[in-house]
PDB file of N, CA, C and O in Angstrom:
ATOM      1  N   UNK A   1     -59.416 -38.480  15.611  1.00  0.00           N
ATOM      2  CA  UNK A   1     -58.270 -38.470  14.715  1.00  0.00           C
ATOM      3  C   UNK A   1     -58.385 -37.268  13.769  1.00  0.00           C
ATOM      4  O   UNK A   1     -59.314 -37.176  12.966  1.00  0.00           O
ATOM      5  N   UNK A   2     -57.305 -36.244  13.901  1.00  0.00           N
ATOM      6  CA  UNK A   2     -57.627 -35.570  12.660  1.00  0.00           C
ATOM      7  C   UNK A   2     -56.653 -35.939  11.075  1.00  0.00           C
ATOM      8  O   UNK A   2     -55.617 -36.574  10.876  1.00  0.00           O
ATOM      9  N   UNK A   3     -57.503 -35.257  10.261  1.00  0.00           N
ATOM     10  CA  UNK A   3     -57.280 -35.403   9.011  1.00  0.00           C
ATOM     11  C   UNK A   3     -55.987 -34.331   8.450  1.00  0.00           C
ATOM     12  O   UNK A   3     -55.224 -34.800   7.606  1.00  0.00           O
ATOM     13  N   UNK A   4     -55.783 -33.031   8.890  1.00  0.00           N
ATOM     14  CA  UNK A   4     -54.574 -32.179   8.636  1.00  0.00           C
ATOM     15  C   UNK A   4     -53.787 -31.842   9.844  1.00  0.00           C
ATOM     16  O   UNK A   4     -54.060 -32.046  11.027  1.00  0.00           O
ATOM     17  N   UNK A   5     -52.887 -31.355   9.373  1.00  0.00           N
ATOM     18  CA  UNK A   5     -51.649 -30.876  10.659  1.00  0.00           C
ATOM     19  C   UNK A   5     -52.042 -29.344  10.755  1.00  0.00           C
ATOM     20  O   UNK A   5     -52.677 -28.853   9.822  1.00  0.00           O
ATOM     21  N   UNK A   6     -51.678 -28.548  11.879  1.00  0.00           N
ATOM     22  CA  UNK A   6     -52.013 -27.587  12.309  1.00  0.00           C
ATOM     23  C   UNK A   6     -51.211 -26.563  11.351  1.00  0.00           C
ATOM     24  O   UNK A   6     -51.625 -25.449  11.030  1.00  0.00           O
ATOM     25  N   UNK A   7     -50.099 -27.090  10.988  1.00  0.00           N
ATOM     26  CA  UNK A   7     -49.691 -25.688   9.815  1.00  0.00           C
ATOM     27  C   UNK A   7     -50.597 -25.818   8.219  1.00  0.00           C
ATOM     28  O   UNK A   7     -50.969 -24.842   7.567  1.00  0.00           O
ATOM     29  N   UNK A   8     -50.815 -27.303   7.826  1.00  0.00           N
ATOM     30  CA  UNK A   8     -52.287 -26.898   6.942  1.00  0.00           C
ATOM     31  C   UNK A   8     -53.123 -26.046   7.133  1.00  0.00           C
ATOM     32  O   UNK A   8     -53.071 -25.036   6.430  1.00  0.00           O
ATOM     33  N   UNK A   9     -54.061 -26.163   8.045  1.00  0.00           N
ATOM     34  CA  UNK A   9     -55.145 -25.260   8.971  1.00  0.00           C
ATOM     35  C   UNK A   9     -54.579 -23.663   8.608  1.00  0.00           C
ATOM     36  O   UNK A   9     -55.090 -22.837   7.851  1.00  0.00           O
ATOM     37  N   UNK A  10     -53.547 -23.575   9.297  1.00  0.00           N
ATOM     38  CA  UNK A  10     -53.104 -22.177   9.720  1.00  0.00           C
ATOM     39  C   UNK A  10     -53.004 -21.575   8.263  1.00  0.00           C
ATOM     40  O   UNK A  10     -53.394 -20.414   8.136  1.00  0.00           O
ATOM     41  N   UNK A  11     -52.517 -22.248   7.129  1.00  0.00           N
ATOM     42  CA  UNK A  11     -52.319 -21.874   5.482  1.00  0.00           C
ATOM     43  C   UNK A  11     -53.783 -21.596   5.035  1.00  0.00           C
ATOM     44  O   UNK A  11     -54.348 -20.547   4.725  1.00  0.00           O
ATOM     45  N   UNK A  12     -54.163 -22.748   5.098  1.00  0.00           N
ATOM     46  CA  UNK A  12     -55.472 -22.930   3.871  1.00  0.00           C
ATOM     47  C   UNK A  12     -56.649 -20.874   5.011  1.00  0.00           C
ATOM     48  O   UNK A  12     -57.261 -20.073   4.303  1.00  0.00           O
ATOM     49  N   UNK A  13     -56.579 -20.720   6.291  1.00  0.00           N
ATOM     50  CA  UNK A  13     -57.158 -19.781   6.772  1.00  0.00           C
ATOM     51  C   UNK A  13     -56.632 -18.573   7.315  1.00  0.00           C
ATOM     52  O   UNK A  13     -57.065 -17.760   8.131  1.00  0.00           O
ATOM     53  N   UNK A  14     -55.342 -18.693   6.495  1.00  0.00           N
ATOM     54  CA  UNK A  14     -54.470 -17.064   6.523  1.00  0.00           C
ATOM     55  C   UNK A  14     -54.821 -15.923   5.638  1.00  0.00           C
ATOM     56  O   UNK A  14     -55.010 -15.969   4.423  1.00  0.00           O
ATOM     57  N   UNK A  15     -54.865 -15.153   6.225  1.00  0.00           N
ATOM     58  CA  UNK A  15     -55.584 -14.022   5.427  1.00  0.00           C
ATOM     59  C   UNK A  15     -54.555 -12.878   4.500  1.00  0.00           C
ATOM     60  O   UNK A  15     -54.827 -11.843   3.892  1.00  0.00           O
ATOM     61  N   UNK A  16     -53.185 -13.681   4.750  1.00  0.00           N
ATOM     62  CA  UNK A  16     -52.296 -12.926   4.020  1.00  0.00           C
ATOM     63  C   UNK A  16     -52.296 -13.016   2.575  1.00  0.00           C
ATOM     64  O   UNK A  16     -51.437 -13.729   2.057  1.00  0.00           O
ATOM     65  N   UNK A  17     -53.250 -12.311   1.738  1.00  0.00           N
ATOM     66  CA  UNK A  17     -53.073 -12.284   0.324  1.00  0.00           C
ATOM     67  C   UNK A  17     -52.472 -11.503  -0.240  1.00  0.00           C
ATOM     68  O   UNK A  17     -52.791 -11.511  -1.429  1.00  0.00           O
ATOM     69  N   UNK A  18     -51.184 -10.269   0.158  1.00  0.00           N
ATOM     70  CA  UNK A  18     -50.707  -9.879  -0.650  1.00  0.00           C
ATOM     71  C   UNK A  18     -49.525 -10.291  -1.235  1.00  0.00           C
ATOM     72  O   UNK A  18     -48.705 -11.023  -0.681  1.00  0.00           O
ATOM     73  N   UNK A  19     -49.408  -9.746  -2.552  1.00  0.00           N
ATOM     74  CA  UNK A  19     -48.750 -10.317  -3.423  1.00  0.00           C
ATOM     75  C   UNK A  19     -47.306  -9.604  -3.458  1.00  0.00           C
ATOM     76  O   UNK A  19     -47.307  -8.880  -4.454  1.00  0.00           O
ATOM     77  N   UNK A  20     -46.157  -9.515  -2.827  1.00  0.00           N
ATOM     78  CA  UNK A  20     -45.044  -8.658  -3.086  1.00  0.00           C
ATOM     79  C   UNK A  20     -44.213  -8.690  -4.549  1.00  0.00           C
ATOM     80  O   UNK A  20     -44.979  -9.235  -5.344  1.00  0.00           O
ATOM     81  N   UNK A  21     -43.563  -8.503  -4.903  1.00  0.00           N
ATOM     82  CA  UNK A  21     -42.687  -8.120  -5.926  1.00  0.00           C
ATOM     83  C   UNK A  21     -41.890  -7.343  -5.978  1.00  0.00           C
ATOM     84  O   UNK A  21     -42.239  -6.188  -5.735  1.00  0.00           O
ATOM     85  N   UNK A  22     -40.500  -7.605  -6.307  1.00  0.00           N
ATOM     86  CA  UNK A  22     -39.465  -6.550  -6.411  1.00  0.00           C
ATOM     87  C   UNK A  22     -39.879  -5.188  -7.603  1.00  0.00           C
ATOM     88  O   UNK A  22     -40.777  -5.068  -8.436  1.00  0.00           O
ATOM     89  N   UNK A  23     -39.298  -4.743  -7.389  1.00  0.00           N
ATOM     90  CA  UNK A  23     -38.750  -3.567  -8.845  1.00  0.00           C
ATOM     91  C   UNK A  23     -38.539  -3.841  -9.787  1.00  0.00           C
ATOM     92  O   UNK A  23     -39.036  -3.284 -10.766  1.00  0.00           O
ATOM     93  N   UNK A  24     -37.194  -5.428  -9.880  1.00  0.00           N
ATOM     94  CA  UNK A  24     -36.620  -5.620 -10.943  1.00  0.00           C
ATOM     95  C   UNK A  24     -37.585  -6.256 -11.693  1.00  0.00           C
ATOM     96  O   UNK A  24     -37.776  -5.875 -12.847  1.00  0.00           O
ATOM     97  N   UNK A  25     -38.263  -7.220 -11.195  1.00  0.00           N
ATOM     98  CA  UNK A  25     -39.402  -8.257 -11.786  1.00  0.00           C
ATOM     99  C   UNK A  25     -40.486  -7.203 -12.164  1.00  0.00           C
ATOM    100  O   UNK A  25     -41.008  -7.368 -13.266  1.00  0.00           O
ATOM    101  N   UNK A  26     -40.801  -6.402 -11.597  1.00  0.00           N
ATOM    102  CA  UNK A  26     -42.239  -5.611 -12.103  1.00  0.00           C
ATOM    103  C   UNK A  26     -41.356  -4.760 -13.909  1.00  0.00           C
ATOM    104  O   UNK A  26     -41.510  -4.736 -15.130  1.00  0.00           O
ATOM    105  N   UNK A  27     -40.816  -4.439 -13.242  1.00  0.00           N
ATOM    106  CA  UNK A  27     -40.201  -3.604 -14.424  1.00  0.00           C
ATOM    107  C   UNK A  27     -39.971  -4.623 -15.908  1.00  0.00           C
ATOM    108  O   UNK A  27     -40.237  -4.327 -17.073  1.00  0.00           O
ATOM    109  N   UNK A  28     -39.435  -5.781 -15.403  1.00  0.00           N
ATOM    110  CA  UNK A  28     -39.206  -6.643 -16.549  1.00  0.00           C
ATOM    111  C   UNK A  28     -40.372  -6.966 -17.327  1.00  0.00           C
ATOM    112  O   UNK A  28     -40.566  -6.933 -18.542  1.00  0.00           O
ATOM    113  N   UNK A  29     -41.325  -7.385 -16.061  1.00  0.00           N
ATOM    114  CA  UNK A  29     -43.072  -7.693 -16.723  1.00  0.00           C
ATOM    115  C   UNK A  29     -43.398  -6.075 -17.316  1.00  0.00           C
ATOM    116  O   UNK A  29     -44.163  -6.166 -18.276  1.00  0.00           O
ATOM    117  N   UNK A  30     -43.092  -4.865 -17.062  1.00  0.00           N
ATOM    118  CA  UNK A  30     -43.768  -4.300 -17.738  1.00  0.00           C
ATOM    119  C   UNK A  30     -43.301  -3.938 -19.176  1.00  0.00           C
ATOM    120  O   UNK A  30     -44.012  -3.757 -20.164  1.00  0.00           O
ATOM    121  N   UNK A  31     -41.591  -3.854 -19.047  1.00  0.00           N
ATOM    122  CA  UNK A  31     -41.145  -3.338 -20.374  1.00  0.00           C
ATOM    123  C   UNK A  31     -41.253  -4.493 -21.747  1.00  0.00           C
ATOM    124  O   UNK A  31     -41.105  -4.368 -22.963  1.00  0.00           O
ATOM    125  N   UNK A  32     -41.628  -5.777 -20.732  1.00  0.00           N
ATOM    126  CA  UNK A  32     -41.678  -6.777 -21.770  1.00  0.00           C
ATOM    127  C   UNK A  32     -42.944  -6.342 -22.280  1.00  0.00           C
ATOM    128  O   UNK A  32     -42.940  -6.001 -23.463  1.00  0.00           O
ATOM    129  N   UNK A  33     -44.093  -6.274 -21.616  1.00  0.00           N
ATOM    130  CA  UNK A  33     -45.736  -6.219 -22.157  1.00  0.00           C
ATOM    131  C   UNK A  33     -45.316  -5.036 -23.260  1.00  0.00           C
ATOM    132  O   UNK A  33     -45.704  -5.213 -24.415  1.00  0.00           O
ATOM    133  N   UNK A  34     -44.612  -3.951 -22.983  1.00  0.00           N
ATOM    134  CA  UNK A  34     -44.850  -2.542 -23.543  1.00  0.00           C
ATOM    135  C   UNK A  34     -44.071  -2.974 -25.064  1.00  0.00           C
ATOM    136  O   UNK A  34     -44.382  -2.752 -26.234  1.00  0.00           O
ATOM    137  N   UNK A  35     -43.330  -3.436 -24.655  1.00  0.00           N
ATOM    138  CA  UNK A  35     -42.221  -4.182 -26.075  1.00  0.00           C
ATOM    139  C   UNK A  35     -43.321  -4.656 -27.190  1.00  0.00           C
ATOM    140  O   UNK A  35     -43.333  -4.154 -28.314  1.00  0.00           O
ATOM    141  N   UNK A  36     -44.304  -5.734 -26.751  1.00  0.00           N
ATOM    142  CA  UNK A  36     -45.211  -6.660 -27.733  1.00  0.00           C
ATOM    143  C   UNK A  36     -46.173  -5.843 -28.103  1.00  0.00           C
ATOM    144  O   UNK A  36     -46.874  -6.065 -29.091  1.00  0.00           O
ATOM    145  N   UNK A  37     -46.309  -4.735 -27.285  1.00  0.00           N
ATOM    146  CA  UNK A  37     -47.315  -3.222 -28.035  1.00  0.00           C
ATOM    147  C   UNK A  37     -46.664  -3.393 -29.605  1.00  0.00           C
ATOM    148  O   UNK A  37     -47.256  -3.790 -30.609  1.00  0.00           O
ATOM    149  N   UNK A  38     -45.545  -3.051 -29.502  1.00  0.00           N
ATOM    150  CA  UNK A  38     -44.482  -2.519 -30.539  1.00  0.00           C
ATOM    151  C   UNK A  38     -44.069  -3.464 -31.795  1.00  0.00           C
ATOM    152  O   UNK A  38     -43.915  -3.232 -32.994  1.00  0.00           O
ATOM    153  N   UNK A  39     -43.939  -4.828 -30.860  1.00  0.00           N
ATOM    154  CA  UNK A  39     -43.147  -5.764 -32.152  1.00  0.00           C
ATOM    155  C   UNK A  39     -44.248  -6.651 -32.602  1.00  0.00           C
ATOM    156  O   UNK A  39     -43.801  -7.717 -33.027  1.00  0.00           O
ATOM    157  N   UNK A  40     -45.452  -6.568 -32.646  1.00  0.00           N
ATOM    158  CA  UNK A  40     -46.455  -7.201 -33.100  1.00  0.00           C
ATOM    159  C   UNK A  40     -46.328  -7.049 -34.365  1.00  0.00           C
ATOM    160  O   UNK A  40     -46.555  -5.949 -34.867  1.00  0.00           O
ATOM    161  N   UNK A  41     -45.823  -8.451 -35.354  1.00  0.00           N
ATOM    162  CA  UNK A  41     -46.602  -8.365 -36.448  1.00  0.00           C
ATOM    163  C   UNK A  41     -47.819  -8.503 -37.067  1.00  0.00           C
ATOM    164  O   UNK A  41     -48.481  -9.538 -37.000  1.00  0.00           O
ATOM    165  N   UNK A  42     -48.270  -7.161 -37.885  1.00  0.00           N
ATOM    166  CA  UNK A  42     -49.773  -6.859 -38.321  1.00  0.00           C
ATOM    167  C   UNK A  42     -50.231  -7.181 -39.848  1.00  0.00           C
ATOM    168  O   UNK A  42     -49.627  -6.752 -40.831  1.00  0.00           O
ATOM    169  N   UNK A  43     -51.126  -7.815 -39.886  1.00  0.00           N
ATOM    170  CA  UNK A  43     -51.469  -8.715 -40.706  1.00  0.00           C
ATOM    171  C   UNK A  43     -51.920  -6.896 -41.617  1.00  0.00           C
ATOM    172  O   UNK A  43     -51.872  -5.762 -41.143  1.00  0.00           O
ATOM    173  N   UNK A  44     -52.295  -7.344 -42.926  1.00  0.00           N
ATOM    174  CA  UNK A  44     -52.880  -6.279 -43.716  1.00  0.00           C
ATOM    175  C   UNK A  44     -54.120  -5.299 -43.020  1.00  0.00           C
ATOM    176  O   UNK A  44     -54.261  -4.161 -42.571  1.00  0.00           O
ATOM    177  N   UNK A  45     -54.803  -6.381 -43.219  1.00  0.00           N
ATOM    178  CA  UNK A  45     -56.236  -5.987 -42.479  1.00  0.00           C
ATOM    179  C   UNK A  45     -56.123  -5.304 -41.427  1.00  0.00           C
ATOM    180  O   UNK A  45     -56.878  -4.343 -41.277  1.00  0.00           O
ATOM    181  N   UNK A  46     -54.942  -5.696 -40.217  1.00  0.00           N
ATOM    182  CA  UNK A  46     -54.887  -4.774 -38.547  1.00  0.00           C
ATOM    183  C   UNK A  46     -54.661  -3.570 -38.788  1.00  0.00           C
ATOM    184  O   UNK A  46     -55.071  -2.560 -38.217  1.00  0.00           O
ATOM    185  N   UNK A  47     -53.583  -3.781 -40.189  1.00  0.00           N
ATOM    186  CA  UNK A  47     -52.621  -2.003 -40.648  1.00  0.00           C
ATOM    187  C   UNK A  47     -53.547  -1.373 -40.902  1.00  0.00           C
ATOM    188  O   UNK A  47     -53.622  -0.432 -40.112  1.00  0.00           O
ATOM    189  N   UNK A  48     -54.485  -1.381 -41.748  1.00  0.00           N
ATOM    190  CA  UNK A  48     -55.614  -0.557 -42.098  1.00  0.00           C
ATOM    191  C   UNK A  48     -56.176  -0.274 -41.735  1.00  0.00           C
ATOM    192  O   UNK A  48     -56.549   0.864 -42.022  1.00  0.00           O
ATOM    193  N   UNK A  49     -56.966  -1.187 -40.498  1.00  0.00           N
ATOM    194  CA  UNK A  49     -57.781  -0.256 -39.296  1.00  0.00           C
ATOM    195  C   UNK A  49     -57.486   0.643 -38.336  1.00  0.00           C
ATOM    196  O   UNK A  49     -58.289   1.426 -37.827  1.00  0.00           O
ATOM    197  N   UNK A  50     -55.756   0.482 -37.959  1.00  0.00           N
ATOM    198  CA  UNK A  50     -54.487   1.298 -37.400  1.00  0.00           C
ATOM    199  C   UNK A  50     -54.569   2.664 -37.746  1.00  0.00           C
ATOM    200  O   UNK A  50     -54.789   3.607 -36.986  1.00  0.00           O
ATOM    201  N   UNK A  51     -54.284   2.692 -39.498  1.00  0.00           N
ATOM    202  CA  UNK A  51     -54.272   3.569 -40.159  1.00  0.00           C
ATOM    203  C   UNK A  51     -56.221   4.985 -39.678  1.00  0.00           C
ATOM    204  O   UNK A  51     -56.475   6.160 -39.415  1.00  0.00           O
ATOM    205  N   UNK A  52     -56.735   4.009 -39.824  1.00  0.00           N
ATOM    206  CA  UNK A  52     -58.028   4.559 -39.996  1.00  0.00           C
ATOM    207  C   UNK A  52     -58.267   5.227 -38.180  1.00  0.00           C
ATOM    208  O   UNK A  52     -58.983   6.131 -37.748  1.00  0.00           O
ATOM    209  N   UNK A  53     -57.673   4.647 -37.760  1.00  0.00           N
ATOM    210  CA  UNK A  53     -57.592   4.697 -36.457  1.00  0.00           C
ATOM    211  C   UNK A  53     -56.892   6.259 -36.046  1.00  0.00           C
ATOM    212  O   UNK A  53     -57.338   7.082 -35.246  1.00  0.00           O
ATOM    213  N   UNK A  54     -56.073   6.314 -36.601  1.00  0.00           N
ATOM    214  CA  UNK A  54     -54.634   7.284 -36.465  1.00  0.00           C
ATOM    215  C   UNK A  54     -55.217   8.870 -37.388  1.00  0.00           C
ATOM    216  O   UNK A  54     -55.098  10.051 -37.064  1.00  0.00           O
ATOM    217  N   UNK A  55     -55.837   8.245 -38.578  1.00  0.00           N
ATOM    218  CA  UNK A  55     -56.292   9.533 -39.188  1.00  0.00           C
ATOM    219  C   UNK A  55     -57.379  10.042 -39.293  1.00  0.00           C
ATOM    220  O   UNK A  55     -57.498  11.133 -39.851  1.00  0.00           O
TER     221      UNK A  55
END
């Protein structure tokens, strides 16, 4: 008696790991990440090391 069906088997030992993605979705994930660079609010303490950072 077995325990899985043959398209289990065939999943769980497919070697297809790549990951596709459109354009639109990559682009969204990136301009969003690049956005929270930007709109982070910075506590006193972050500004000053920023600062020290920069000059």
């Amino acid at each position: 008696m077995r325990l899985r069906k043959d398209s289990y088997l065939k999943a769980i030992h497919c070697d297809n790991n790549h990951l596709k993605a459109g354009m639109q979705n990559m682009l969204t994930v990136f301009l969003t990440n690049a956005a929270n660079v930007f709109l982070l609010d910075l506590s006193q303490d972050s500004s000053n090391m920023l600062e020290e950072q920069v000059f």
